[in-house]
N, C-alpha and C positions, 0 to 999 in steps of 0.2 A: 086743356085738362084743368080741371079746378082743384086749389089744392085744398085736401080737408082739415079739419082742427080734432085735436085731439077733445075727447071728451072734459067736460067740465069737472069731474073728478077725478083724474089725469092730470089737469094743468095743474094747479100750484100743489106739492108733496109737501105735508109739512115735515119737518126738519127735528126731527127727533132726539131729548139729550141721552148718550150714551154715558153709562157705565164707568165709573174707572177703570174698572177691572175691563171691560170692551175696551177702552181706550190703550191700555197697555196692550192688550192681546193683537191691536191694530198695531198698532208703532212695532211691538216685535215680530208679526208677520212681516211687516215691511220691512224692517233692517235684514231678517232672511232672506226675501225676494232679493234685496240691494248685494248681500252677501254671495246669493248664486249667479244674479247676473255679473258680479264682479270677477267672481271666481271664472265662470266659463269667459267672459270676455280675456280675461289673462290667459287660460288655457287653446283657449279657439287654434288649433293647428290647421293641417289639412284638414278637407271637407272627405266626409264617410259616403261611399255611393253606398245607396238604398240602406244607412245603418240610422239606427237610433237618435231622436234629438238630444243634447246637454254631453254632458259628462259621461265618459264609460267608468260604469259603476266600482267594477274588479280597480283601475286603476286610480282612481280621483275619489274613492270613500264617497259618493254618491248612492247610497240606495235606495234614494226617493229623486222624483223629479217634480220640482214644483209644489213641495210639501207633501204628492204620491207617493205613497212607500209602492216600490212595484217586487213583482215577486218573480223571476224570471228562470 
């Protein structure tokens, strides 16, 4: 099998400067992300058969998952 190459407008992406304002909005998405995955790693008990991923919302003030607001 031969393997193919990505087209020549594909290979190199150039590399974009961002925004201050992007730049903050990144670093606080991430300290969020860091903040849920810490939170649920502390909480992690038993495991849910057939129940919801993260946090139960009524008991852990969770009512988004993943930055989702979900509406249940």
């Amino acid at each position: 099998m031969e393997e193919t190459k990505p087209p020549a407008a594909f290979a190199e992406t150039p590399v974009r400067k961002l925004s201050p304002a992007a730049e903050r909005a990144l670093a606080e998405a991430e300290a969020r992300r860091g903040a849920i995955d810490a939170k649920t790693a502390e909480l992690t008990g038993a495991r849910e058969i057939n129940g919801r991923g993260g946090l139960e919302p009524v008991r852990y003030d969770d009512w988004e998952v993943k930055g989702i607001a979900s509406d249940f």
